[in-house]
C-alpha positions as CSV (number, residue, x, y, z in Angstrom):
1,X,11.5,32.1,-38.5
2,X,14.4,29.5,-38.4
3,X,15.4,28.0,-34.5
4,X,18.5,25.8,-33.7
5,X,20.0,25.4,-30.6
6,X,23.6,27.3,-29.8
7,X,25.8,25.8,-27.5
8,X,27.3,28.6,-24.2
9,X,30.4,26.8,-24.0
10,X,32.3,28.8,-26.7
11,X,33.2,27.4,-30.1
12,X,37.4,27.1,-30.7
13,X,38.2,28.1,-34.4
14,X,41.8,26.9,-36.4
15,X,42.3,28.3,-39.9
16,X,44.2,26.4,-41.9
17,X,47.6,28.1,-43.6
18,X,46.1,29.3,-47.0
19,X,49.5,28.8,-48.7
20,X,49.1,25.2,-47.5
21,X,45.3,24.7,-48.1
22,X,43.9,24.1,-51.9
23,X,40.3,25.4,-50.9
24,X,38.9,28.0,-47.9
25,X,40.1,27.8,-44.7
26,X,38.3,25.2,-42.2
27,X,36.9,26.0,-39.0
28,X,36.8,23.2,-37.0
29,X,34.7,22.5,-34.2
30,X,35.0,21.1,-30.5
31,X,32.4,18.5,-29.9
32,X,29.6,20.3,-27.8
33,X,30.2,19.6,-24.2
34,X,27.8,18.9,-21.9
35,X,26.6,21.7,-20.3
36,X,23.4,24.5,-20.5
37,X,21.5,25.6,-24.1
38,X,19.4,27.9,-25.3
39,X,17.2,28.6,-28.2
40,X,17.9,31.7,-30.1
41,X,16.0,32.7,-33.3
42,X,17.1,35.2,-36.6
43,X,14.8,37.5,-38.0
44,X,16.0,39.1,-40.3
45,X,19.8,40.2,-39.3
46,X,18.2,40.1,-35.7
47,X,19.2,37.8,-33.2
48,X,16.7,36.9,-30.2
49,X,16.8,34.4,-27.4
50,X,13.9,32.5,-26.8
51,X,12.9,32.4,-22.9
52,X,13.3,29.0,-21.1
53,X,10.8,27.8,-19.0
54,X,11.3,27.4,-15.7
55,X,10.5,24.5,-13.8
56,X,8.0,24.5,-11.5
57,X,9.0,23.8,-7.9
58,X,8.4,20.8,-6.0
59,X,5.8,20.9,-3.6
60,X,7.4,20.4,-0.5
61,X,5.5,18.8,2.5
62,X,6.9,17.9,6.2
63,X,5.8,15.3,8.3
64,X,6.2,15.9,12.2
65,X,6.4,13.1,14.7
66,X,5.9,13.9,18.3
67,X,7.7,12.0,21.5
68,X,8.1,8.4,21.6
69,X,7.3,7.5,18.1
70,X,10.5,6.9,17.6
71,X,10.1,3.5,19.4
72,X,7.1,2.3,16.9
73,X,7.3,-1.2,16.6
74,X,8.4,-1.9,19.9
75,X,6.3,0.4,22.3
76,X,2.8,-1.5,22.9
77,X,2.4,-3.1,19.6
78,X,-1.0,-3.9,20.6
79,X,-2.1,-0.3,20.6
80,X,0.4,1.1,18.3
81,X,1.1,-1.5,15.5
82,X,4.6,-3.6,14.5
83,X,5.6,-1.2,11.6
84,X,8.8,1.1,12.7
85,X,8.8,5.0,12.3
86,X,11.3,4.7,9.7
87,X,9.3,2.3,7.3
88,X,6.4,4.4,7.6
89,X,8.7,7.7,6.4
90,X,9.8,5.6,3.4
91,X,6.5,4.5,2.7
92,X,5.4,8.5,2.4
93,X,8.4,9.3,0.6
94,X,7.9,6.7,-1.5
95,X,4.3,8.0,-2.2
96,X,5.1,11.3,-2.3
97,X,7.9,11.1,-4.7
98,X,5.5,9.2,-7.4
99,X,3.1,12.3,-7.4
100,X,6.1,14.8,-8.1
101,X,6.2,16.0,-4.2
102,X,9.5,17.1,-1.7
103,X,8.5,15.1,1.3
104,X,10.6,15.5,4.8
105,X,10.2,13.8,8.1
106,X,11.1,14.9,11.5
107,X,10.5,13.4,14.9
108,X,11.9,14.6,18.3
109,X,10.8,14.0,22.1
110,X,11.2,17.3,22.2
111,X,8.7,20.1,22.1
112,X,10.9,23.4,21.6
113,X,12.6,21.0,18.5
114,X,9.0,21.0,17.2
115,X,8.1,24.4,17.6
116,X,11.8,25.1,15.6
117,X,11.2,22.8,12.7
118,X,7.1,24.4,12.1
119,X,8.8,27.9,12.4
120,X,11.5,27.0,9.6
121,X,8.8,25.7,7.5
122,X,7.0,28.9,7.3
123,X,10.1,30.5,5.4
124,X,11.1,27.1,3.5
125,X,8.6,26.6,1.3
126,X,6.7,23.8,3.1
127,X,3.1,24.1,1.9
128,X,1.3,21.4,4.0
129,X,2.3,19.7,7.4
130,X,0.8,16.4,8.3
131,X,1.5,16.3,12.3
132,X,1.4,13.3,14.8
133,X,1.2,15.2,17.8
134,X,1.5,12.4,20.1
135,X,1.6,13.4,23.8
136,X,1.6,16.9,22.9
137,X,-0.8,16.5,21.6
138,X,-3.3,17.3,25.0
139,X,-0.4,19.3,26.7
140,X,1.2,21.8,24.0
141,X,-0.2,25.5,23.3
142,X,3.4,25.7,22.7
143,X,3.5,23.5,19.2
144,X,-0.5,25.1,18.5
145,X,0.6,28.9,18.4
146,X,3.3,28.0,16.2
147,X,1.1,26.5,13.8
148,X,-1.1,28.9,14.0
149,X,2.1,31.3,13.3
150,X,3.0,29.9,10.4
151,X,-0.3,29.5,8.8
152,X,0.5,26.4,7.2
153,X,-2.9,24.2,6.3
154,X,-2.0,20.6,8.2
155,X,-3.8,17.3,9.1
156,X,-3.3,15.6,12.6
157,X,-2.9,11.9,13.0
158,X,-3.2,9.4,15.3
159,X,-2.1,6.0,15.3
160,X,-4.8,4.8,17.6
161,X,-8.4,5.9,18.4
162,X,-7.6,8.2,21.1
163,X,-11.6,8.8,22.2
164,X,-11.5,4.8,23.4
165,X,-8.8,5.9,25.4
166,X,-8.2,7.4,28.5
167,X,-10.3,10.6,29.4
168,X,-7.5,13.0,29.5
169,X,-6.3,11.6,25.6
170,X,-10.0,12.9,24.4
171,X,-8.7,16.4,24.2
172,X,-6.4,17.6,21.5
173,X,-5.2,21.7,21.4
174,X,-5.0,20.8,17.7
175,X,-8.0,19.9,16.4
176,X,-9.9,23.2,16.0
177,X,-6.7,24.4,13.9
178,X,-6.5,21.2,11.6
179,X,-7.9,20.3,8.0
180,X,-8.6,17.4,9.6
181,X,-8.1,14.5,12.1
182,X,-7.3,11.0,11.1
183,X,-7.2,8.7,14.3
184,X,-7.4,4.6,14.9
185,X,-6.3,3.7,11.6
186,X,-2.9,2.7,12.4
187,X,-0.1,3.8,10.1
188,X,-2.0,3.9,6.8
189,X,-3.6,6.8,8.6
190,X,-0.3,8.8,7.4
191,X,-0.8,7.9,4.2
192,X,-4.5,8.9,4.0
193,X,-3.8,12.4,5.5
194,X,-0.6,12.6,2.9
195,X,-3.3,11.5,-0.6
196,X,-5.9,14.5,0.9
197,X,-2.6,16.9,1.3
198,X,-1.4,16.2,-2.7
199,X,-4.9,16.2,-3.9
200,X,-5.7,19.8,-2.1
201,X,-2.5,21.3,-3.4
202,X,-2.6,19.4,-6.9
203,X,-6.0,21.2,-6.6
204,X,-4.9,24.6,-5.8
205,X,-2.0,24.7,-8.2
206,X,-5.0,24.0,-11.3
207,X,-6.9,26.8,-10.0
């Protein structure tokens, strides 16, 4: 069975005058353009295609950053660290990018903005969520039920160790829900709850 690949971009034919021409007429050929391909194969007088394979998709993963986080760097360094919200996202981009991964980041003060973006990641293909509560952390049923909606496996983080803390920080309506809980470990905690979130679903997808 002989293969060779045959350009979709059709092929533009000019026969020579055969009064003019000494031997058979010519075709020429346009140079292939750039553009799709496909395999076919001849058996016999039969012509086939060969089926492509597809790509697999991405594995998409969303970070969600609660209220105030957007002032990292700034807001009590001394509890929270020097590094700013948006080094930390390119740091997990970065990360997530070099194992193959989709990775998006959202932050709001806002907790119906929150409960919006978990919704739209049970219909947009977001496997795993890695969540930094913050302050909704011990107030929002709101953000809970619509993790628990979704059904989407995720990890809660916690830039500082919230059970040195005040009383009222001990208690998280997340925790019971999560694959986990990563607190007191500054930012690197993001990127150790985003290395257990690749190697589940690197996991998964090997059966």
């Amino acid at each position: 069975m002989a293969e060779f690949e045959i350009s979709l971009a059709p092929i533009c034919m000019k026969l020579t005058d055969s009064t003019q021409a000494s031997g058979p007429p010519r075709a020429r050929r346009r140079r292939r353009p750039f553009g799709k391909t496909r395999q076919i194969s001849l058996i016999g007088d039969k012509v086939r295609a060969i089926p492509q394979k597809k790509k697999r998709p991405m594995t998409r993963l969303l970070v969600l950053h609660g209220p105030n986080l957007n002032l990292l760097g700034t807001r009590e360094p001394e509890v929270y660290g020097r590094v700013t919200l948006e080094q930390i996202d390119q740091a997990l981009a970065a990360r997530a990018q070099e194992a193959g991964a989709e990775l998006e980041s959202f932050q709001s003060n806002h907790e119906g903005a929150l409960v919006d973006r978990v919704q739209a990641a049970g219909s947009d293909g977001t496997a795993f969520i890695l969540i930094n509560p913050a302050a909704y952390t011990h107030t929002s049923v709101a953000i809970r039920d619509a993790l628990a909606g979704v059904g989407i496996p995720f990890v809660e983080i916690h830039l500082s160790n919230v059970h040195r803390r005040e009383p009222f920080r001990h208690h998280s309506y997340f925790s019971d829900q999560a694959e986990g809980v990563i607190c007191g470990l500054g930012w690197k905690g993001y990127l150790y709850a985003l290395e257990y979130a690749l190697d589940k679903l690197q996991g998964a997808s090997r059966g």
